[in-house]
C-alpha positions, 0 to 999 in steps of 0.5 A: 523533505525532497523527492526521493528521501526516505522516511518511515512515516505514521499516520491515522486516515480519516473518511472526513464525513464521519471520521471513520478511520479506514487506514492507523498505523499504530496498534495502540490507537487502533485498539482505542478506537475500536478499528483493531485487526489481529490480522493486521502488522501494525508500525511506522510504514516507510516511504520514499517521498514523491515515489508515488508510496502513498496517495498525492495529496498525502505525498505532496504533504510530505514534500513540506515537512521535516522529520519529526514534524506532526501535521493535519492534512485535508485531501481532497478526492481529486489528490486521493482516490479519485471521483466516482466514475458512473462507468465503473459500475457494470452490470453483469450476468449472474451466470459468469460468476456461476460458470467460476462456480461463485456464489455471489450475494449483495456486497461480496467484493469479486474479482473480473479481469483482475479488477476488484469490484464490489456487488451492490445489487442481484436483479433478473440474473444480473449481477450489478459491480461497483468497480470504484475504489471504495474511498473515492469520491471521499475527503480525506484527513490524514494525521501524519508525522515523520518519524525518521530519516533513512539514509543508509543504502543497506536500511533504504533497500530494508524499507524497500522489502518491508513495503514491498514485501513486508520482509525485515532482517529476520527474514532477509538478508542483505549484503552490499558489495560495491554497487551490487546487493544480494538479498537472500530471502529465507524460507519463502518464495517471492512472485515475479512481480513483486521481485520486479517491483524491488529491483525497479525501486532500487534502481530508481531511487538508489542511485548508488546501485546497479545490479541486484542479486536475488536467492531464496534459501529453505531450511528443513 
């Protein structure tokens, strides 16, 4: 693959460690393995290869398959999440989070400044935060295949809304006029940055666009 295609791909994350999965996405395999969320939509994810859709290591892997392909890819935490960091762990007094009126116990995740961060410890009226991703410092293996291809300008902008926005062509719909695209969103409401985020995607990566249009329809 290239920079810039579009795939939709699958795969099973692996903590190297313990082989604990922390990310499948295929329903089946999650049921057998005992990490099924109901809550969770299972199915191939798209990607744009080198867009930065999935972590480095995983994207570099990509770059060196062809679809169809099935490979086992060990990542180190340098190319995935990164290393702990001692300074992402901050000590915090309880009665900031009592102002908010939270409640705070030993391993609720919290959120500061738009940061999400995980309690390891209650002291003295100190609240201690790990503020690290929760897989860094982790090796990862990932078993991943490239499914398909995408190279209609109408299913490139679907893979953009389904990663974006978990949308397909139930709930969207998308026209293509020349260089223009109108997305008509049904029934739901789209925050601004996540609107930004498409229309910067579909700027970036399909060159044959340059104006999007974005309505939202109700029904009763």
């Amino acid at each position: 693959m290239q920079k810039g295609d579009f795939v939709y791909i699958s795969y099973v994350g692996r903590i190297k460690e313990s082989g604990e999965i922390f990310d499948v996405t295929s329903e089946e395999i999650a049921k057998k393995e005992g990490v099924y969320n109901p809550q969770i939509k299972y199915g191939d994810v798209p990607v744009i290869v080198g867009a930065g859709f999935v972590i480095p290591g995983l994207d570099e892997a990509l770059e060196r398959m062809n679809v169809g392909e099935k490979k086992v890819v060990e990542i180190e935490p340098n190319k995935a999440f990164g290393e702990r960091r001692e300074d992402l762990i901050k000590l915090i007094p309880e009665v900031e989070f009592k102002k908010r009126n939270i409640d705070v116990k030993v391993g609720d995740f919290v959120s500061v400044n738009g940061v999400t961060g995980r309690v390891l410890s209650i002291n003295s009226g100190r609240v201690k935060v790990d503020f690290n991703h929760p897989l860094a410092g982790k090796t990862l293996i990932y078993e991943v295949e490239i499914k398909k291809q995408i190279t209609d300008i109408k299913e490139k902008i679907y893979a953009i809304l389904k990663y974006f926005l978990n949308l397909d062509e139930n709930t969207a719909n998308v026209k293509i006029e020349g260089s223009t695209v109108e997305i008509e969103v049904r029934n739901l409401q789209i925050a601004p940055k996540a609107k930004e985020s498409v229309i910067r995607t579909i700027f970036e990566w399909i060159k044959e666009i340059n104006k999007v249009k974005f309505s939202e329809t109700y029904e009763k």
